[in-house]
C-alpha positions as CSV (number, residue, x, y, z in Angstrom):
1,X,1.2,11.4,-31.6
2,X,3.5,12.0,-34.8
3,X,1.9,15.4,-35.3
4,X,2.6,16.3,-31.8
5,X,6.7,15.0,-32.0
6,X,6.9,16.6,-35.0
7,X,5.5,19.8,-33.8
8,X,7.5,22.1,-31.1
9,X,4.4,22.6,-29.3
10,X,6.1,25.2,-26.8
11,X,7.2,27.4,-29.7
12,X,4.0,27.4,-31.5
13,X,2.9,31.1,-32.4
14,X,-0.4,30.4,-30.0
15,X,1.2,30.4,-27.5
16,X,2.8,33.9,-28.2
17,X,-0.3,34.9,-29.7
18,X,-3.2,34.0,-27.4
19,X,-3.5,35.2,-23.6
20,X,-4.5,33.1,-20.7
21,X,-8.3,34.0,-19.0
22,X,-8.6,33.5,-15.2
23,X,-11.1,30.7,-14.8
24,X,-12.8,32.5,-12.2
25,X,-13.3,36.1,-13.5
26,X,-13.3,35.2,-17.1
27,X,-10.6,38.6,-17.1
28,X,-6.9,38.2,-19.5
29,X,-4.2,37.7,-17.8
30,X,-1.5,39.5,-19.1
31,X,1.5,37.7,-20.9
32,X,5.2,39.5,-21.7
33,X,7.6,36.3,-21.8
34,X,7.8,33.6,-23.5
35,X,7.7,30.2,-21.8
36,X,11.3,29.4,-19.9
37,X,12.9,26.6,-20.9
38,X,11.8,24.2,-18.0
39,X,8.4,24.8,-18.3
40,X,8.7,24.3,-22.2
41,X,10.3,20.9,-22.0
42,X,7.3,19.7,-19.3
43,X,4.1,20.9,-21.6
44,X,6.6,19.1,-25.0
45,X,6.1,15.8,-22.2
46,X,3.2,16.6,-20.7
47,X,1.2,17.1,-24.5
48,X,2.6,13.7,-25.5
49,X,1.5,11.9,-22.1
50,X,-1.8,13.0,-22.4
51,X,-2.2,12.0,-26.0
52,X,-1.0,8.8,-24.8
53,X,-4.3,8.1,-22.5
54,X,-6.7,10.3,-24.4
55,X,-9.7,8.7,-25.6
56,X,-10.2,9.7,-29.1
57,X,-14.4,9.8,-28.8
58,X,-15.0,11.8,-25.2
59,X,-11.9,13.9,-25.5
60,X,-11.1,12.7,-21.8
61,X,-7.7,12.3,-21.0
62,X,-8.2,8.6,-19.0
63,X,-5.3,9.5,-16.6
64,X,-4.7,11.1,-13.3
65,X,-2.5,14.5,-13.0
66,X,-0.1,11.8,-10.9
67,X,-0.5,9.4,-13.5
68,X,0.9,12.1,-16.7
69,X,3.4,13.8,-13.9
70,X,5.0,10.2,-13.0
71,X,5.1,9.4,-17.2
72,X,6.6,12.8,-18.1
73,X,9.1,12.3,-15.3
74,X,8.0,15.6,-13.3
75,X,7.2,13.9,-10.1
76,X,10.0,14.6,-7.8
77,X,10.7,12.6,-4.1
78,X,11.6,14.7,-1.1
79,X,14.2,13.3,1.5
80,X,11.4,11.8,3.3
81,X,10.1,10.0,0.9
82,X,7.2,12.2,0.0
83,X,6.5,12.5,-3.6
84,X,5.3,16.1,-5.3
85,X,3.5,16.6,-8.1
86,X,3.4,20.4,-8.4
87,X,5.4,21.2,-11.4
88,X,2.8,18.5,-13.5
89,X,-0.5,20.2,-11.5
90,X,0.9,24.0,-12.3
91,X,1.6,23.5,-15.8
92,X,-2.0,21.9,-16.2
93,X,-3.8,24.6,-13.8
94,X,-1.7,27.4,-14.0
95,X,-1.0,27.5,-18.0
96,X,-2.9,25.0,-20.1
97,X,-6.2,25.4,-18.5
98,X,-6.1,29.1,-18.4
99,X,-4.8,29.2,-21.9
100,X,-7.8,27.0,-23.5
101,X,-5.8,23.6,-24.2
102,X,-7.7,21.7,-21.7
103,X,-10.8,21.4,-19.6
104,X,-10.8,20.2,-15.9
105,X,-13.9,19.4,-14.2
106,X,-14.0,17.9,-10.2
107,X,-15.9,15.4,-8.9
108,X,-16.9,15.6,-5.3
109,X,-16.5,11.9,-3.3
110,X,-19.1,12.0,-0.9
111,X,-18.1,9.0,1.1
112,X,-14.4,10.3,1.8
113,X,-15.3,13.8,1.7
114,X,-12.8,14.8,-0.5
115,X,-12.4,15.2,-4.7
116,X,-11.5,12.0,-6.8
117,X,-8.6,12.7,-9.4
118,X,-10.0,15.6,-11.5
119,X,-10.9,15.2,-15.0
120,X,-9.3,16.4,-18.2
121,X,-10.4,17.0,-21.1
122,X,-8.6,18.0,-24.6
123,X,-9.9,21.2,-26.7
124,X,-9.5,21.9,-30.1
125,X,-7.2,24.7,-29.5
126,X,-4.9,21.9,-28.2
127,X,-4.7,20.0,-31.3
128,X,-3.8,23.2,-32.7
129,X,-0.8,23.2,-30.9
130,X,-0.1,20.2,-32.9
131,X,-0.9,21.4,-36.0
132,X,-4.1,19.5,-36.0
133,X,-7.4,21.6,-37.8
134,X,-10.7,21.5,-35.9
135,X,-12.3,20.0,-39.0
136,X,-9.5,17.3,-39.2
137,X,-10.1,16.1,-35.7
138,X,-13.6,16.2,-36.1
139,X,-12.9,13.8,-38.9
140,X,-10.9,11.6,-37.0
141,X,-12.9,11.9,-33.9
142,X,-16.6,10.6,-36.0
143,X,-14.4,7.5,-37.8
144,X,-13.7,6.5,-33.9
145,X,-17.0,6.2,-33.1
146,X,-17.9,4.2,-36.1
147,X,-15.4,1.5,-35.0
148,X,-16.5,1.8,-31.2
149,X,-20.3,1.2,-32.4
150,X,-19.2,-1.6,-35.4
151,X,-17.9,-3.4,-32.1
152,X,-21.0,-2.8,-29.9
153,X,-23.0,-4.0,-32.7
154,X,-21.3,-7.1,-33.3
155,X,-22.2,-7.7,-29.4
156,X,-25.4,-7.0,-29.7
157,X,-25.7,-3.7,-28.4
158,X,-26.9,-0.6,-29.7
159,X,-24.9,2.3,-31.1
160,X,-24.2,5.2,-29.0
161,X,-23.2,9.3,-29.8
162,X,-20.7,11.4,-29.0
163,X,-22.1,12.5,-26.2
164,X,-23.1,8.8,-24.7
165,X,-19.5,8.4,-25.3
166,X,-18.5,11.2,-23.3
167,X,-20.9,9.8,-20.4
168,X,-19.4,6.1,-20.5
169,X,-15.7,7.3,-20.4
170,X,-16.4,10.1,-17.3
171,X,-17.8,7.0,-15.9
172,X,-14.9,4.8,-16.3
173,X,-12.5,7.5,-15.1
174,X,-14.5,7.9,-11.9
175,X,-14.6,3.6,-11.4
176,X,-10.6,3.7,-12.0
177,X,-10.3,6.6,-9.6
178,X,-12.1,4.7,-6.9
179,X,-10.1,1.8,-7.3
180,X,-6.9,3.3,-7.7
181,X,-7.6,5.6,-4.1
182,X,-8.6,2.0,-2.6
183,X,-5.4,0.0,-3.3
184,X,-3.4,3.0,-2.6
185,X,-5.3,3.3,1.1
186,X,-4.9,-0.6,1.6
187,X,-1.0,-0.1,0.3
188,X,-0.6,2.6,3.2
189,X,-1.9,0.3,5.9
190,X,-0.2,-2.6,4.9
191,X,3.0,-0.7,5.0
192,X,2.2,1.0,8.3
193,X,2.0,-2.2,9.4
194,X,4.9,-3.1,8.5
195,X,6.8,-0.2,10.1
196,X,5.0,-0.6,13.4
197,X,6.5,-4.8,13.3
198,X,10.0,-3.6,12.4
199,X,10.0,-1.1,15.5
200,X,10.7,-4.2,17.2
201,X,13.7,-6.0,17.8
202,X,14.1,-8.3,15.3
203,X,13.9,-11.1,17.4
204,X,10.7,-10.0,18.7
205,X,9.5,-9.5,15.5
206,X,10.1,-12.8,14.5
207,X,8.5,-14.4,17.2
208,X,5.5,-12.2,16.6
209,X,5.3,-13.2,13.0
210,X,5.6,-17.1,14.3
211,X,2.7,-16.6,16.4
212,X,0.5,-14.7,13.6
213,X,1.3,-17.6,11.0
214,X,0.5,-20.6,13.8
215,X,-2.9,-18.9,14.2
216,X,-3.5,-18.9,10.4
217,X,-2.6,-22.4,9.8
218,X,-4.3,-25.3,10.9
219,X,-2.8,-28.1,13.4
220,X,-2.3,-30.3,10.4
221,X,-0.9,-28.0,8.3
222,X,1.6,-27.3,10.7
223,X,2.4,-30.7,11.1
224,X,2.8,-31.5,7.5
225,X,4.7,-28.4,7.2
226,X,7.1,-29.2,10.1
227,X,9.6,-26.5,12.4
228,X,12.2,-26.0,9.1
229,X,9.1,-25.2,6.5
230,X,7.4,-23.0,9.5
231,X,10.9,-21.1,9.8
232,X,11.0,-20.0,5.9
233,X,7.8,-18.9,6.5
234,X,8.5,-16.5,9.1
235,X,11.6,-15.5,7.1
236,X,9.9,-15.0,3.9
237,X,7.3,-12.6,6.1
238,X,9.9,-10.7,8.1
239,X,11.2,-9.8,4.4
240,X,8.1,-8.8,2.7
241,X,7.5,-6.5,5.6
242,X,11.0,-4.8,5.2
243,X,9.9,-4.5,1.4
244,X,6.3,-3.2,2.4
245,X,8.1,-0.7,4.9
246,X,11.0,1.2,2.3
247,X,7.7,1.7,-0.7
Protein backbone atom coordinates (compact mmCIF):
# COMPACT_ATOMS: atom_id res chain seq x y z
CA UNK A 1 0.00 0.00 0.00
CA UNK A 2 2.91 2.64 0.71
CA UNK A 3 4.74 1.47 -2.35
CA UNK A 4 1.68 2.02 -4.33
CA UNK A 5 0.92 5.93 -2.82
CA UNK A 6 4.27 6.56 -3.23
CA UNK A 7 4.37 5.52 -6.73
CA UNK A 8 2.40 7.50 -9.68
CA UNK A 9 1.25 4.29 -11.02
CA UNK A 10 -0.44 6.10 -14.15
CA UNK A 11 2.85 7.70 -15.10
CA UNK A 12 4.94 4.71 -14.78
CA UNK A 13 7.12 4.15 -17.95
CA UNK A 14 5.13 0.58 -18.46
CA UNK A 15 2.57 1.95 -19.18
CA UNK A 16 4.21 3.94 -22.09
CA UNK A 17 6.27 1.20 -22.74
CA UNK A 18 4.27 -2.00 -22.89
CA UNK A 19 1.11 -2.53 -25.36
CA UNK A 20 -2.14 -4.01 -24.55
CA UNK A 21 -3.02 -7.79 -26.22
CA UNK A 22 -6.65 -8.49 -27.12
CA UNK A 23 -7.63 -11.35 -24.85
CA UNK A 24 -9.27 -13.03 -27.58
CA UNK A 25 -6.78 -12.98 -30.49
CA UNK A 26 -3.74 -12.73 -28.48
CA UNK A 27 -2.93 -9.69 -31.35
CA UNK A 28 -1.28 -5.88 -29.90
CA UNK A 29 -3.32 -3.40 -29.81
CA UNK A 30 -1.87 -0.38 -30.79
CA UNK A 31 -1.19 2.51 -28.21
CA UNK A 32 -0.30 6.44 -29.40
CA UNK A 33 -1.52 8.41 -26.17
CA UNK A 34 -0.91 8.52 -23.03
CA UNK A 35 -3.63 7.79 -20.40
CA UNK A 36 -6.10 11.08 -20.02
CA UNK A 37 -6.27 12.51 -16.95
CA UNK A 38 -9.72 10.84 -15.81
CA UNK A 39 -8.73 7.53 -16.56
CA UNK A 40 -5.38 8.10 -14.69
CA UNK A 41 -6.92 9.33 -11.42
CA UNK A 42 -9.42 5.99 -11.49
CA UNK A 43 -6.49 3.13 -12.08
CA UNK A 44 -4.27 5.68 -9.01
CA UNK A 45 -7.88 4.58 -6.97
CA UNK A 46 -8.62 1.64 -8.48
CA UNK A 47 -4.70 0.07 -7.80
CA UNK A 48 -5.12 1.15 -4.12
CA UNK A 49 -8.71 -0.47 -3.77
CA UNK A 50 -7.70 -3.55 -4.90
CA UNK A 51 -4.54 -3.76 -2.78
CA UNK A 52 -6.92 -3.02 -0.05
CA UNK A 53 -8.91 -6.61 -0.52
CA UNK A 54 -6.06 -8.52 -2.09
CA UNK A 55 -5.17 -11.60 -0.41
CA UNK A 56 -1.46 -11.71 -0.17
CA UNK A 57 -1.22 -15.89 -0.73
CA UNK A 58 -3.78 -16.55 -3.89
CA UNK A 59 -3.23 -13.16 -5.53
CA UNK A 60 -7.12 -12.85 -5.58
CA UNK A 61 -8.47 -9.59 -5.23
CA UNK A 62 -11.46 -10.76 -2.51
CA UNK A 63 -13.81 -7.92 -3.90
CA UNK A 64 -16.40 -7.45 -6.55
CA UNK A 65 -15.80 -4.95 -9.64
CA UNK A 66 -19.03 -3.06 -7.67
CA UNK A 67 -17.36 -3.50 -4.58
CA UNK A 68 -13.61 -1.49 -5.80
CA UNK A 69 -15.98 0.88 -8.19
CA UNK A 70 -18.19 1.97 -4.98
CA UNK A 71 -14.59 2.39 -2.82
CA UNK A 72 -12.83 4.36 -5.51
CA UNK A 73 -15.83 6.51 -5.80
CA UNK A 74 -16.46 5.62 -9.68
CA UNK A 75 -19.93 4.31 -9.25
CA UNK A 76 -22.19 7.02 -10.44
CA UNK A 77 -26.42 7.13 -9.81
CA UNK A 78 -28.62 7.97 -12.82
CA UNK A 79 -31.88 10.17 -12.14
CA UNK A 80 -33.71 7.04 -11.67
CA UNK A 81 -31.89 5.80 -9.17
CA UNK A 82 -29.93 3.22 -11.13
CA UNK A 83 -26.37 2.89 -10.31
CA UNK A 84 -23.43 2.31 -13.12
CA UNK A 85 -20.43 0.81 -12.78
CA UNK A 86 -18.92 1.23 -16.24
CA UNK A 87 -16.02 3.53 -15.81
CA UNK A 88 -14.63 0.83 -12.77
CA UNK A 89 -15.54 -2.43 -15.30
CA UNK A 90 -13.74 -0.47 -18.43
CA UNK A 91 -10.72 0.51 -16.77
CA UNK A 92 -10.45 -3.26 -15.42
CA UNK A 93 -11.55 -4.94 -18.91
CA UNK A 94 -10.68 -2.50 -21.32
CA UNK A 95 -6.99 -1.46 -19.98
CA UNK A 96 -5.66 -3.41 -16.98
CA UNK A 97 -6.59 -6.82 -18.20
CA UNK A 98 -5.51 -6.22 -21.68
CA UNK A 99 -2.27 -4.61 -20.46
CA UNK A 100 -1.21 -7.78 -18.14
CA UNK A 101 -1.89 -6.13 -14.47
CA UNK A 102 -4.65 -8.39 -13.77
CA UNK A 103 -6.31 -11.76 -14.47
CA UNK A 104 -10.22 -12.18 -14.62
CA UNK A 105 -11.66 -15.54 -14.71
CA UNK A 106 -15.91 -16.16 -14.69
CA UNK A 107 -17.67 -18.41 -13.00
CA UNK A 108 -20.91 -19.73 -14.47
CA UNK A 109 -24.00 -19.94 -11.70
CA UNK A 110 -25.95 -22.72 -12.88
CA UNK A 111 -28.94 -22.21 -10.61
CA UNK A 112 -29.60 -18.53 -11.82
CA UNK A 113 -28.18 -18.98 -15.12
CA UNK A 114 -26.19 -16.16 -15.04
CA UNK A 115 -22.13 -15.36 -13.96
CA UNK A 116 -21.32 -14.63 -10.20
CA UNK A 117 -19.03 -11.51 -9.72
CA UNK A 118 -15.92 -12.30 -11.76
CA UNK A 119 -12.70 -12.91 -10.24
CA UNK A 120 -9.55 -10.91 -10.18
CA UNK A 121 -6.49 -11.70 -9.82
CA UNK A 122 -3.08 -9.55 -9.35
CA UNK A 123 0.10 -10.26 -11.81
CA UNK A 124 3.49 -9.45 -11.14
CA UNK A 125 3.57 -6.89 -13.79
CA UNK A 126 1.10 -5.04 -11.51
CA UNK A 127 3.41 -4.84 -8.58
CA UNK A 128 5.68 -3.46 -11.04
CA UNK A 129 3.59 -0.59 -11.39
CA UNK A 130 4.35 -0.11 -7.87
CA UNK A 131 7.73 -0.52 -8.00
CA UNK A 132 7.51 -3.83 -6.49
CA UNK A 133 10.30 -6.74 -8.07
CA UNK A 134 8.91 -10.15 -8.92
CA UNK A 135 11.48 -11.68 -6.56
CA UNK A 136 10.42 -9.22 -3.76
CA UNK A 137 6.79 -10.22 -3.90
CA UNK A 138 7.68 -13.64 -4.08
CA UNK A 139 9.39 -13.02 -0.88
CA UNK A 140 6.61 -11.48 0.66
CA UNK A 141 4.07 -13.70 -0.86
CA UNK A 142 6.09 -17.33 0.88
CA UNK A 143 6.48 -15.31 4.57
CA UNK A 144 2.42 -15.11 4.17
CA UNK A 145 1.93 -18.49 3.92
CA UNK A 146 4.16 -19.30 6.75
CA UNK A 147 1.96 -17.24 9.11
CA UNK A 148 -1.41 -18.66 7.43
CA UNK A 149 0.01 -22.40 8.11
CA UNK A 150 1.75 -21.37 11.82
CA UNK A 151 -2.14 -20.63 12.47
CA UNK A 152 -3.54 -23.78 10.86
CA UNK A 153 -1.07 -25.62 12.85
CA UNK A 154 -1.79 -24.32 16.03
CA UNK A 155 -5.59 -25.57 15.22
CA UNK A 156 -4.59 -28.62 14.40
CA UNK A 157 -4.68 -28.62 10.89
CA UNK A 158 -2.32 -29.33 8.23
CA UNK A 159 -0.21 -26.96 6.25
CA UNK A 160 -1.36 -26.11 2.82
CA UNK A 161 0.63 -24.49 -0.64
CA UNK A 162 0.29 -21.84 -2.72
CA UNK A 163 -1.72 -23.35 -4.79
CA UNK A 164 -4.27 -24.92 -1.96
CA UNK A 165 -4.29 -21.35 -1.07
CA UNK A 166 -5.34 -20.21 -4.23
CA UNK A 167 -8.23 -22.99 -4.14
CA UNK A 168 -9.58 -21.99 -0.56
CA UNK A 169 -9.71 -18.20 -1.40
CA UNK A 170 -11.54 -18.83 -5.13
CA UNK A 171 -13.79 -20.66 -2.88
CA UNK A 172 -14.53 -18.04 -0.43
CA UNK A 173 -15.01 -15.47 -3.23
CA UNK A 174 -17.62 -17.62 -4.83
CA UNK A 175 -19.48 -18.34 -0.97
CA UNK A 176 -19.41 -14.28 -0.59
CA UNK A 177 -20.65 -13.84 -4.07
CA UNK A 178 -23.61 -16.15 -3.34
CA UNK A 179 -24.48 -14.47 -0.33
CA UNK A 180 -24.02 -11.06 -1.34
CA UNK A 181 -26.49 -11.81 -4.77
CA UNK A 182 -29.04 -13.38 -2.01
CA UNK A 183 -29.42 -10.33 0.28
CA UNK A 184 -29.33 -8.10 -2.59
CA UNK A 185 -32.48 -10.23 -4.24
CA UNK A 186 -34.26 -10.36 -0.76
CA UNK A 187 -33.38 -6.37 -0.44
CA UNK A 188 -35.23 -5.85 -3.98
CA UNK A 189 -38.28 -7.67 -2.88
CA UNK A 190 -38.60 -6.22 0.34
CA UNK A 191 -38.39 -2.89 -1.22
CA UNK A 192 -40.84 -3.79 -3.97
CA UNK A 193 -42.92 -4.41 -1.44
CA UNK A 194 -42.75 -1.58 -0.07
CA UNK A 195 -43.46 0.53 -3.15
CA UNK A 196 -46.51 -1.64 -4.06
CA UNK A 197 -47.96 -0.63 0.05
CA UNK A 198 -47.16 3.09 -0.48
CA UNK A 199 -49.26 3.08 -3.90
CA UNK A 200 -51.95 3.28 -1.58
CA UNK A 201 -53.50 5.93 0.15
CA UNK A 202 -52.00 6.25 3.27
CA UNK A 203 -54.89 5.61 5.13
CA UNK A 204 -55.31 2.39 3.41
CA UNK A 205 -51.94 1.62 3.91
CA UNK A 206 -52.22 1.91 7.40
CA UNK A 207 -55.07 -0.17 7.80
CA UNK A 208 -53.43 -2.80 5.77
CA UNK A 209 -50.34 -2.79 7.92
CA UNK A 210 -52.97 -3.11 11.11
CA UNK A 211 -54.38 -6.03 9.73
CA UNK A 212 -50.79 -7.77 8.67
CA UNK A 213 -49.47 -7.12 12.36
CA UNK A 214 -53.00 -8.52 14.11
CA UNK A 215 -52.38 -11.63 12.14
CA UNK A 216 -48.78 -11.90 13.37
CA UNK A 217 -49.53 -11.39 16.92
CA UNK A 218 -51.32 -13.56 19.13
CA UNK A 219 -54.71 -12.61 21.06
CA UNK A 220 -52.77 -12.14 24.12
CA UNK A 221 -50.21 -10.29 22.86
CA UNK A 222 -52.51 -7.95 21.58
CA UNK A 223 -54.08 -7.52 24.65
CA UNK A 224 -51.07 -6.91 26.69
CA UNK A 225 -50.03 -4.66 24.07
CA UNK A 226 -53.22 -2.68 24.04
CA UNK A 227 -54.81 -0.09 20.92
CA UNK A 228 -51.87 2.88 21.77
CA UNK A 229 -48.79 0.10 21.63
CA UNK A 230 -50.66 -1.56 18.44
CA UNK A 231 -50.76 2.08 16.81
CA UNK A 232 -46.79 2.71 17.21
CA UNK A 233 -46.52 -0.42 15.70
CA UNK A 234 -48.24 0.28 12.62
CA UNK A 235 -46.46 3.66 12.62
CA UNK A 236 -43.05 2.35 13.14
CA UNK A 237 -44.02 -0.11 9.90
CA UNK A 238 -45.48 2.45 7.62
CA UNK A 239 -41.91 4.21 8.13
CA UNK A 240 -39.63 1.44 7.60
CA UNK A 241 -41.52 0.86 4.32
CA UNK A 242 -41.00 4.53 3.23
CA UNK A 243 -37.17 3.79 4.11
CA UNK A 244 -37.22 0.32 2.30
CA UNK A 245 -38.94 2.20 -0.73
CA UNK A 246 -36.30 5.50 -1.42
CA UNK A 247 -32.91 2.54 -1.13
Amino acid sequence: MKCASNTDVARNEINYTRQPKNLKTGKKIVRFRRLNEHRARALRAMVQAMLYYFNIASTLVMASVEKLSDQCGLSTISKAGNKSITRASRLITQFMEPMGFVKCEKVWDKILGMYIPKMIFLTPLFFLLCNISKEKFKKIQIQQLRWINQNLLEKGCEKITLIESKRRAKEQHIYYAFQSRQFKHIAKKKKMYAIKILKLKEKKARSYLLNMLVKRYSIQELSEMGASALKKQVNIEYFKLRKLAKL
